[in-house]
TORKEDREN-298270 format. One record per residue: x, y, z of N, C-alpha, C, O, CB in turn; residue number from 1; residue in one letter. Coordinates in steps of 0.1 Angstrom, whole numbers, plus 2048, in hexadecimal, padded with zeros to 3 digits. Atoms other than C-alpha are relative to their C-alpha. Glycine has a CB too. Layout:
% TORKEDREN-298270
REC    nX    nY    nZ   caX   caY   caZ    cX    cY    cZ    oX    oY    oZ   cbX   cbY   cbZ     i   aa
REC     X     Y     Z     X     Y     Z     X     Y     Z     X     Y     Z     X     Y     Z   NUM    A
...
% end
This chain:
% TORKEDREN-298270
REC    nX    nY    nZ   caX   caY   caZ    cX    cY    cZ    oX    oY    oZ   cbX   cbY   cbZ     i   aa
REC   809   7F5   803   40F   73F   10E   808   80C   7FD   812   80E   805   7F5   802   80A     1    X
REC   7F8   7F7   807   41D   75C   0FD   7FC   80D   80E   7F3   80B   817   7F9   802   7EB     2    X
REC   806   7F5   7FA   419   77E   112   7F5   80B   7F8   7F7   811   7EE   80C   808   804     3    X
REC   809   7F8   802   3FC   790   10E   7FC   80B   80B   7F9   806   815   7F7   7F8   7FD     4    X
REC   806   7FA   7F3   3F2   7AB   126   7F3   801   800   7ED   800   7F5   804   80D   803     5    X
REC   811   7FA   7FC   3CD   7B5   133   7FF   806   7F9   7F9   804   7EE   7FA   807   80E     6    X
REC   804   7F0   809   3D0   7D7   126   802   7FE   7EF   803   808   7E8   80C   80F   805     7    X
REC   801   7FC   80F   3D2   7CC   101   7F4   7F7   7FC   7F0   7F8   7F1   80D   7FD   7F6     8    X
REC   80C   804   805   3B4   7B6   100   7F7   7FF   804   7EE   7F8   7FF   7FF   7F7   7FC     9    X
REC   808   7FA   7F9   39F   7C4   119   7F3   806   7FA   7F4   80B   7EE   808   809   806    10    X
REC   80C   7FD   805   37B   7CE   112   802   811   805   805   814   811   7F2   7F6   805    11    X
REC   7FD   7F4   7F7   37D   7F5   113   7F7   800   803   7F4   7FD   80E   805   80B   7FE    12    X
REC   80C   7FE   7FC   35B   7FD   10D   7F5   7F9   80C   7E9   7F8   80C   7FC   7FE   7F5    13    X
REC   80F   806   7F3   347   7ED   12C   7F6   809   805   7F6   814   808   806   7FA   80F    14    X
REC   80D   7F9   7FA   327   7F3   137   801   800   80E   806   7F6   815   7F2   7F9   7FD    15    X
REC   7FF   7F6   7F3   324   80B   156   7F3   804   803   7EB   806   7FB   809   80E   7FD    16    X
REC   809   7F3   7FC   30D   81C   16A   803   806   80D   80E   803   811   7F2   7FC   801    17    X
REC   7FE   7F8   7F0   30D   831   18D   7F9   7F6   807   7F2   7ED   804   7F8   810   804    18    X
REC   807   805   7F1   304   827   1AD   7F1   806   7FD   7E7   7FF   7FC   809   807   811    19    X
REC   80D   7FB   7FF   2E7   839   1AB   7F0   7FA   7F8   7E4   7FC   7FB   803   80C   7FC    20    X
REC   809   802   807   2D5   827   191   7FD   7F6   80C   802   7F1   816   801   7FB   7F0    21    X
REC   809   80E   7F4   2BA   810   19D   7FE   7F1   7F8   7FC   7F0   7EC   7ED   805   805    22    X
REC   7FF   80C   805   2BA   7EB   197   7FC   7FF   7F2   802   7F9   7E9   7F9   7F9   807    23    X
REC   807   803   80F   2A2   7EF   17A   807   804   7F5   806   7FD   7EA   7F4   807   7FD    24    X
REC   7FD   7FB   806   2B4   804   16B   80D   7FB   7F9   810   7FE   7ED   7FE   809   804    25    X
REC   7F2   80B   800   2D4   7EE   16C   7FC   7F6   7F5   803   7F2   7EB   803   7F7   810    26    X
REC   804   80F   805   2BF   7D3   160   800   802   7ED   803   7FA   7E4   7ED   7FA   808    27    X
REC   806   801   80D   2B4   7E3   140   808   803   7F9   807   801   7ED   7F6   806   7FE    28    X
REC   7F5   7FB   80B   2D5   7F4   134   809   7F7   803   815   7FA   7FF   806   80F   801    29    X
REC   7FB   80D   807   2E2   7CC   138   7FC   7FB   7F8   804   7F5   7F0   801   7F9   805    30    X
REC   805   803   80C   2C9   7C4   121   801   805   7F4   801   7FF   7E9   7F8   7FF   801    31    X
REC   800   7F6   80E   2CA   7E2   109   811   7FC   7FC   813   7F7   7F1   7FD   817   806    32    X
REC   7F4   801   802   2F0   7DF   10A   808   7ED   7FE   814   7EA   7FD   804   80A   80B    33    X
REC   7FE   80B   803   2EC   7B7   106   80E   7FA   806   817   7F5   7FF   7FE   800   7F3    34    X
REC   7F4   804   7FB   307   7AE   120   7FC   7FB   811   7F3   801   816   80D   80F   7FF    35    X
REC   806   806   7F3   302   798   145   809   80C   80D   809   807   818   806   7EB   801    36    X
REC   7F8   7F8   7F6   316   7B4   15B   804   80F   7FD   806   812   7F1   80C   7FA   803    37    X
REC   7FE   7F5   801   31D   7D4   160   807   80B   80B   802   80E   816   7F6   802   7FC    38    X
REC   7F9   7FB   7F7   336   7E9   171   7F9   80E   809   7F6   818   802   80D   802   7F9    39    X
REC   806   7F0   7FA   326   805   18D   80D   806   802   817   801   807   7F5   800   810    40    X
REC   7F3   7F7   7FC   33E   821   18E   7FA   80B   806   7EE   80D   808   80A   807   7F3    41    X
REC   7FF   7F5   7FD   341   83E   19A   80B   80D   7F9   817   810   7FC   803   7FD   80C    42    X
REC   7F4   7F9   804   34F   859   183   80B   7F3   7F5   809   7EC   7EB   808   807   811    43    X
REC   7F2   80E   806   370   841   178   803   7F9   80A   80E   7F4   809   811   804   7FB    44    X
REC   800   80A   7F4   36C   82D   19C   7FD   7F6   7FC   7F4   7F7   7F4   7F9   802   80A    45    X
REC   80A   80A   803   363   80F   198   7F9   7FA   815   7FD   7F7   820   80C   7EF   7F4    46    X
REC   808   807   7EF   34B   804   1BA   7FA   7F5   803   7F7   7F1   80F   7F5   807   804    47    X
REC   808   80E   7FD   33B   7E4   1AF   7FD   7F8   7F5   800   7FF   7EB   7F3   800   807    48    X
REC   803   807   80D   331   7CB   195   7F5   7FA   808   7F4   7F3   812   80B   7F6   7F8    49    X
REC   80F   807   802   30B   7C3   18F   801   7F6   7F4   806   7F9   7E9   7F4   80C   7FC    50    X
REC   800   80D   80D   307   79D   178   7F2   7FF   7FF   7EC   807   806   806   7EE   803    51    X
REC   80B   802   7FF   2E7   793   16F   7FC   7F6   80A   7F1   7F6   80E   7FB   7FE   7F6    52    X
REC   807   804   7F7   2E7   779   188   7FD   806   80C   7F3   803   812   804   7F8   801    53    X
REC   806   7F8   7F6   2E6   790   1A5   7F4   805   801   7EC   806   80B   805   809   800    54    X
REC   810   7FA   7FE   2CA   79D   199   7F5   7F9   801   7EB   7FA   806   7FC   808   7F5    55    X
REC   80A   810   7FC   2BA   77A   195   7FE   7FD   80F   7F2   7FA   814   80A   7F1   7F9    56    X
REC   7FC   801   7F1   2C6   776   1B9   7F4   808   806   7EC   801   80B   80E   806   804    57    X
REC   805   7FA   7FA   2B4   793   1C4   7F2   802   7FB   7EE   80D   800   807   808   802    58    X
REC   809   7FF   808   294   790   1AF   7FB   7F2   808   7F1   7F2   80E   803   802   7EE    59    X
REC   806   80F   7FC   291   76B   1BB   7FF   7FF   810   7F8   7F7   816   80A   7F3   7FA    60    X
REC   800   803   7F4   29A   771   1DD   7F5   809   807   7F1   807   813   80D   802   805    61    X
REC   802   7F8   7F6   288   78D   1E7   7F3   802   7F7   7F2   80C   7EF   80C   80C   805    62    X
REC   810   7FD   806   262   78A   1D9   7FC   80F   801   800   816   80A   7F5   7F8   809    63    X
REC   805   7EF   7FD   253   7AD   1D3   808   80A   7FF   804   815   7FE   7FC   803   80D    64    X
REC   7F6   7F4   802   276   7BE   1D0   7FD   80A   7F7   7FD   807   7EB   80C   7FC   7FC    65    X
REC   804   7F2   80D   26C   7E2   1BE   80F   801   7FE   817   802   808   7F7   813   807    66    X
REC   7F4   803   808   28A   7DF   1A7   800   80F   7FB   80A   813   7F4   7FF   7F4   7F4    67    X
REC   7FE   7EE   807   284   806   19E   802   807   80A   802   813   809   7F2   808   7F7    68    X
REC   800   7F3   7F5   288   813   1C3   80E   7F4   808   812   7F7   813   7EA   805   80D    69    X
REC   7F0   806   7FE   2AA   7F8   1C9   80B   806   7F8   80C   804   7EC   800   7F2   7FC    70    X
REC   7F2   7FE   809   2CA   806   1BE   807   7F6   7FF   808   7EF   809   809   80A   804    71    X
REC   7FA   80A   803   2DE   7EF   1AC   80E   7FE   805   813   7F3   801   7FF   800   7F3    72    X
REC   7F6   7FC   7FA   2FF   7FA   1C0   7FA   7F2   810   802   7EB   815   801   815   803    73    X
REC   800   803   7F5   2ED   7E9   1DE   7FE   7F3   800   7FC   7EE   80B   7F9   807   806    74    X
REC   7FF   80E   805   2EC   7C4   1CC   80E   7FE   7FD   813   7F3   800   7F7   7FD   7F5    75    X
REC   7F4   802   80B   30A   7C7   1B9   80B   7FF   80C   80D   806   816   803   810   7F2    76    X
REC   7ED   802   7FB   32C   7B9   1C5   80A   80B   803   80B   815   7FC   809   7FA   7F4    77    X
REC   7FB   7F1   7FD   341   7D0   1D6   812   7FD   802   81B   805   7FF   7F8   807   811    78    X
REC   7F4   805   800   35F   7B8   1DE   802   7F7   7F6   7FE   7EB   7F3   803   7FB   80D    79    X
REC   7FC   806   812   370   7B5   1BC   80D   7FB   7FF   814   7FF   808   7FF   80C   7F3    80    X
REC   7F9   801   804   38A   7A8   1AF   809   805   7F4   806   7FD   7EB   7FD   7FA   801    81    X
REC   7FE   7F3   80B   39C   7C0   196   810   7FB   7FD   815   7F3   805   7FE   814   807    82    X
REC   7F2   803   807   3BF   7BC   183   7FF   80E   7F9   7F6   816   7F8   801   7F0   7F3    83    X
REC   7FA   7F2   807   3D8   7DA   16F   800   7FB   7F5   7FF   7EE   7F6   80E   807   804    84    X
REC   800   7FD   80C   3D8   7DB   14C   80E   7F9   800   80E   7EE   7FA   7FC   810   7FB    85    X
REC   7F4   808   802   3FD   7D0   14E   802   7F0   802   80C   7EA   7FF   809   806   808    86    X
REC   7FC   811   7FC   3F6   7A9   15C   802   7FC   7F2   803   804   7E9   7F3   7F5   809    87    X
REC   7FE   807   80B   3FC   790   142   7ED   7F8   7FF   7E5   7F8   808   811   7F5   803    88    X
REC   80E   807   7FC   3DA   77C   139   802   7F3   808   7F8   7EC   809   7F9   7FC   7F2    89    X
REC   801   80C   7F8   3E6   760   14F   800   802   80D   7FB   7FA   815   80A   7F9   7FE    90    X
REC   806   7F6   7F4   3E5   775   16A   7F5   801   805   7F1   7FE   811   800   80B   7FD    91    X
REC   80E   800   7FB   3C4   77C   164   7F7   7F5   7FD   7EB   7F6   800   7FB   809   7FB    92    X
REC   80A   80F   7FD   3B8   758   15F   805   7FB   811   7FC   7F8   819   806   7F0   7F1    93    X
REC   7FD   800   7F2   3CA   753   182   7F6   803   807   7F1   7FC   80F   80A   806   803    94    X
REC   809   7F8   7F5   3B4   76D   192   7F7   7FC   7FC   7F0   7FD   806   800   80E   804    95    X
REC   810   803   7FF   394   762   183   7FD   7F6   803   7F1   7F4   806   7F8   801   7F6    96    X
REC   804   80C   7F7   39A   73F   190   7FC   7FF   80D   7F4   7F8   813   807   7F9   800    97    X
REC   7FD   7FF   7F2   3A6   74A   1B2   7F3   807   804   7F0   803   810   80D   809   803    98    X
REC   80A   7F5   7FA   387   765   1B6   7F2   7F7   7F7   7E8   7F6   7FD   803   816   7FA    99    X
REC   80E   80A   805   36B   74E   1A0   7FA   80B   7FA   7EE   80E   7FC   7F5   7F8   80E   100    X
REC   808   7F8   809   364   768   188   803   800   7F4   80E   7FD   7F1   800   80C   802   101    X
REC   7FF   7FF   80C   35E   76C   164   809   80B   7FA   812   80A   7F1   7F4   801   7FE   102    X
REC   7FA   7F1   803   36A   790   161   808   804   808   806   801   814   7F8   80A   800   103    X
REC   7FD   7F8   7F8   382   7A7   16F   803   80E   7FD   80C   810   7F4   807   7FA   805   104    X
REC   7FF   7F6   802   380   7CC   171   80E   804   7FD   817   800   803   7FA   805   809   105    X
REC   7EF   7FC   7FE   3A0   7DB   167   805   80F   803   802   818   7FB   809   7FC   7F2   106    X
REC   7FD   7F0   7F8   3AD   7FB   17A   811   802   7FD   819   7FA   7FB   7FD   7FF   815   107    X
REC   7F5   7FB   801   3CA   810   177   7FA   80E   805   7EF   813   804   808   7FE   7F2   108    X
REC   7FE   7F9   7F5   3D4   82B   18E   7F1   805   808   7ED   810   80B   809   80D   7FB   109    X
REC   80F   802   7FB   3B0   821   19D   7F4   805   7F8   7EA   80C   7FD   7FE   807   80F   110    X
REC   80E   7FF   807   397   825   184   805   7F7   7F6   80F   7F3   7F0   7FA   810   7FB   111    X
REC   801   80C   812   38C   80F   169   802   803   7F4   800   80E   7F0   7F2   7FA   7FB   112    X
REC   7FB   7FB   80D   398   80D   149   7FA   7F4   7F6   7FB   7F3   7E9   812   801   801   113    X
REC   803   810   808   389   7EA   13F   7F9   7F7   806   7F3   7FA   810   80C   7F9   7FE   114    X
REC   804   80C   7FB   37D   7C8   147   802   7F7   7F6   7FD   7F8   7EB   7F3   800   805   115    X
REC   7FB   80D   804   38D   7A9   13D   7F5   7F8   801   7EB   7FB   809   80C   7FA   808   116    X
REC   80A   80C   7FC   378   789   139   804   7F4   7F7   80D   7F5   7EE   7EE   804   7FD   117    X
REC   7FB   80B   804   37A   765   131   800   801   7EF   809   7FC   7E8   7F6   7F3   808   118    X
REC   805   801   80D   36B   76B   10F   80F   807   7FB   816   7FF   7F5   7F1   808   7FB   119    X
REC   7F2   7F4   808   38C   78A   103   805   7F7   802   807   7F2   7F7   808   810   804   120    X
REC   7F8   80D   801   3A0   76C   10D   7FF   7F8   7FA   806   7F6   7F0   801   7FA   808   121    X
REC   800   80B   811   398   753   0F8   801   804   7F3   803   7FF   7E8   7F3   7F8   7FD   122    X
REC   803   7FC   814   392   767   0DB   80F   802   801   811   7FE   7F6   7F3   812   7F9   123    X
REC   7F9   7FC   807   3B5   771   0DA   80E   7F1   805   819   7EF   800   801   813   804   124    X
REC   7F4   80E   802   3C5   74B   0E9   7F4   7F4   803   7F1   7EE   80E   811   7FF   80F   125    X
REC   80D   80C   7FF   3A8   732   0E1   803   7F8   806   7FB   7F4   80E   7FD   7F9   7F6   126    X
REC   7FF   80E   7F8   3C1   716   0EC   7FD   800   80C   7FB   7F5   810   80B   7FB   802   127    X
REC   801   804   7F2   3BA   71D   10F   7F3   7FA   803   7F1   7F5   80E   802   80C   808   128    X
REC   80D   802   800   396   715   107   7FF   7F4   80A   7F9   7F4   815   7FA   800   7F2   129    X
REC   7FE   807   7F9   39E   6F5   113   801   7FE   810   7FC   7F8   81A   806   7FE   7FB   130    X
REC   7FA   7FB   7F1   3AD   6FE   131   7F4   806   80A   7EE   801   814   80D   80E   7FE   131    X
REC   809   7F9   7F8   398   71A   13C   7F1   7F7   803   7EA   7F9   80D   7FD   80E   7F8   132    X
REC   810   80C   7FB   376   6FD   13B   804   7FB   808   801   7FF   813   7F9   7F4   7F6   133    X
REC   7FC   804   7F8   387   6E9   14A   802   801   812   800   7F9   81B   806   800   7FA   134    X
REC   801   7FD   7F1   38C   700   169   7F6   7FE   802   7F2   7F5   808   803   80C   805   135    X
REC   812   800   7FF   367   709   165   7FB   7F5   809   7F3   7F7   813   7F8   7FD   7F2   136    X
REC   807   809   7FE   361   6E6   16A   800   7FD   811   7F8   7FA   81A   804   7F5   7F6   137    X
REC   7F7   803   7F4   379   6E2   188   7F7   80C   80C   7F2   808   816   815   806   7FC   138    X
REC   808   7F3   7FD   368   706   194   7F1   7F8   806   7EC   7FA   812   7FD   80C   7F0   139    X
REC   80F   7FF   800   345   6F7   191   7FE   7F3   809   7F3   7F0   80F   7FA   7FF   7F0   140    X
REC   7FE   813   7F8   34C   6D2   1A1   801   804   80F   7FB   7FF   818   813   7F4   7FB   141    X
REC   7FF   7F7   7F2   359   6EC   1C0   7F3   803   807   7F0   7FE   813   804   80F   7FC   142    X
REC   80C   7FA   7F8   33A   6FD   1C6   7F6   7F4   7FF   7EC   7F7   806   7FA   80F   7F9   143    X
REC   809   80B   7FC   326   6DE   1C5   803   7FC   80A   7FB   7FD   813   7FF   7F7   7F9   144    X
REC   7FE   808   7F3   33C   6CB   1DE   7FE   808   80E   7FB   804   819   80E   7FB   801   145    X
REC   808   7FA   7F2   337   6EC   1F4   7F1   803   803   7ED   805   80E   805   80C   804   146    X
REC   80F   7FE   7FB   314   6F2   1F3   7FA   7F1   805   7F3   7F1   80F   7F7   807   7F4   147    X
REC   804   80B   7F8   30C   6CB   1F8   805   7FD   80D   800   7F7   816   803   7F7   7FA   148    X
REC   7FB   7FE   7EF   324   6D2   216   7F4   802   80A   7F0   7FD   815   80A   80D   803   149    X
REC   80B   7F7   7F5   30A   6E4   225   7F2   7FD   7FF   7EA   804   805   7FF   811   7FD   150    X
REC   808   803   807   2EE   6D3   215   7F7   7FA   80A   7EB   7FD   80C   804   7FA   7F5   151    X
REC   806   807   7F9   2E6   6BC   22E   7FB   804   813   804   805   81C   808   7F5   7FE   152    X
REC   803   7FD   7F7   2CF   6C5   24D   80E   802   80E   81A   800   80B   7F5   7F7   801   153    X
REC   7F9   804   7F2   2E1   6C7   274   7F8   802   807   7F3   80D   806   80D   806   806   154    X
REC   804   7F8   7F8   2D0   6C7   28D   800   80A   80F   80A   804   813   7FA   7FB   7FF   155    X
REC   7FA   7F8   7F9   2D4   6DF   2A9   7F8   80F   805   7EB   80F   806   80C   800   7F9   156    X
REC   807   7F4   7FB   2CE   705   2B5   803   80C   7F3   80D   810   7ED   807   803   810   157    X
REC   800   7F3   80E   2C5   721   29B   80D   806   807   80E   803   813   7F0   80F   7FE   158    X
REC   7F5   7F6   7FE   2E6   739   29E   7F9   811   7FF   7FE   81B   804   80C   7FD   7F3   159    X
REC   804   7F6   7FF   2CB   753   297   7F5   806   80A   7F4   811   810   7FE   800   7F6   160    X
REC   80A   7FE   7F4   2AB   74C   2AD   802   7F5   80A   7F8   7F2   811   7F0   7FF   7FA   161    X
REC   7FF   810   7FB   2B5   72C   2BF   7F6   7F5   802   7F8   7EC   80A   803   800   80C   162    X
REC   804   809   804   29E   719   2B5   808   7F3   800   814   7F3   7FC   7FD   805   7F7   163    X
REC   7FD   80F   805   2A1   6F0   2B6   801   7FF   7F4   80C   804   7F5   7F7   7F6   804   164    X
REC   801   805   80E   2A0   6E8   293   80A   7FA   7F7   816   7F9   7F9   7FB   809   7FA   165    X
REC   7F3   806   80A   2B1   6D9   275   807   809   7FB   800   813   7FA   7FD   7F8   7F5   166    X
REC   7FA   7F4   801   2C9   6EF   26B   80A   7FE   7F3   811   7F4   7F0   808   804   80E   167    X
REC   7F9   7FE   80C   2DA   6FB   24B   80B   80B   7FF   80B   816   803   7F8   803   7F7   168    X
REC   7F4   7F3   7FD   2F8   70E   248   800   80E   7F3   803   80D   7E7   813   7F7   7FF   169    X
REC   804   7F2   809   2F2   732   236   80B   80B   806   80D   80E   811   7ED   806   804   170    X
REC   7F9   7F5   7FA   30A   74E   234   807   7FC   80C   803   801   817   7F7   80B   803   171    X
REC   7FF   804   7F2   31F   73B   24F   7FB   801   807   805   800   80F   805   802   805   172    X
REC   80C   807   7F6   303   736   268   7FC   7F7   800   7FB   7F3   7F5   7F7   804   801   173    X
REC   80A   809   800   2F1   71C   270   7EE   805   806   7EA   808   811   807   7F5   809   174    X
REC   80B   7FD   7FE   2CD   723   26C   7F6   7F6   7FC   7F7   7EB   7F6   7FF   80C   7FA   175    X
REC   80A   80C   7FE   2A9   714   271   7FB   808   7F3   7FE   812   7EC   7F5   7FE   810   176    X
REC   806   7FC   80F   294   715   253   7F7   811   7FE   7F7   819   7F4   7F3   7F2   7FD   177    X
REC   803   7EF   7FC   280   738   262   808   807   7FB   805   80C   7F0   7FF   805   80E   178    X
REC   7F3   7F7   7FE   2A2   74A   266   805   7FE   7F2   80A   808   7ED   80B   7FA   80E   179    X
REC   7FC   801   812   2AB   73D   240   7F4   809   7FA   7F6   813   7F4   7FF   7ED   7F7   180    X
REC   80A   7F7   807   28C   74B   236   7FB   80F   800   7F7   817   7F8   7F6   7FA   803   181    X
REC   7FE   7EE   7FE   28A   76C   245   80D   805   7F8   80C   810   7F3   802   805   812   182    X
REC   7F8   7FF   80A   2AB   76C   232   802   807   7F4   809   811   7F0   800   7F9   7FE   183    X
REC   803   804   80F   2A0   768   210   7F3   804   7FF   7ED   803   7F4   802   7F1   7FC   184    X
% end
């Protein structure tokens, strides 16, 4: 693979907002701006990344959520993964395997300047197309074998109410189906 760095095929333009907006407001200038994520900054900070599944997450989990009085800072990802404008793009396929992300913010002398993603990569070395599914697949075979890890009852004592019951493992705990549900 030839050298390429981040910083020349980097998306400059990305969609931003503050902490301050509120979920809804996140939601709709992903839609207006026709893109699944969006970087919350601060200023040229970067503080978090909101996807649209988060927001799915939090829409599905949490019935009744007023999405206009939630700030979207308080869903959104906070522990990111970020690369410099100087890596090479193999670099940054490295780190999006290692961290299980699509994108990565790109900072220099701590503020953003960009965001890399699987897509600026291919467009500018298709062959990896191969490759990069491939992980995906490897990626996606992962999180199956761990969530069926956990899939199957135990039974035992809630870690939350102690409760007897059958027990599922959530957020490292083992919890009874109540204690899942007050949850979620």
């Amino acid at each position: 693979m030839r050298r390429i760095s981040v910083g020349d095929i980097m998306t400059r333009n990305f969609v931003s907002q503050t902490p301050q907006a509120s979920l809804y407001d996140c939601a709709k200038k992903m839609a207006r701006e026709r893109v699944d994520s969006l970087m919350i900054t601060n200023g040229k900070k970067l503080v978090g990344i909101l996807t649209s599944r988060d927001i799915l997450w939090a829409i599905t989990k949490k019935p009744g959520l007023n999405i206009k009085r939630i700030r979207g800072i308080d869903i959104a990802a906070k522990k990111l993964a970020v690369i410099k404008p100087s890596a090479d793009i193999s670099q940054a396929i490295e780190k999006m395997n290692a961290s299980n992300f699509k994108r990565l913010p790109v900072i220099s002398d701590g503020e953003i300047i960009g965001v890399i993603t699987v897509k600026d990569i291919l467009a500018v070395e298709p062959e990896l197309y191969a490759e990069m599914h491939s992980l995906m697949d490897v990626r996606e075979e992962h999180l199956k074998l761990e969530k069926s890890k956990h899939a199957f009852p135990i039974d035992g004592l809630c870690e939350n109410c102690g409760a007897l019951s059958d027990l599922l493992r959530v957020e490292g705990q083992l919890l009874c189906h109540d204690c899942r549900d007050e949850l979620y």
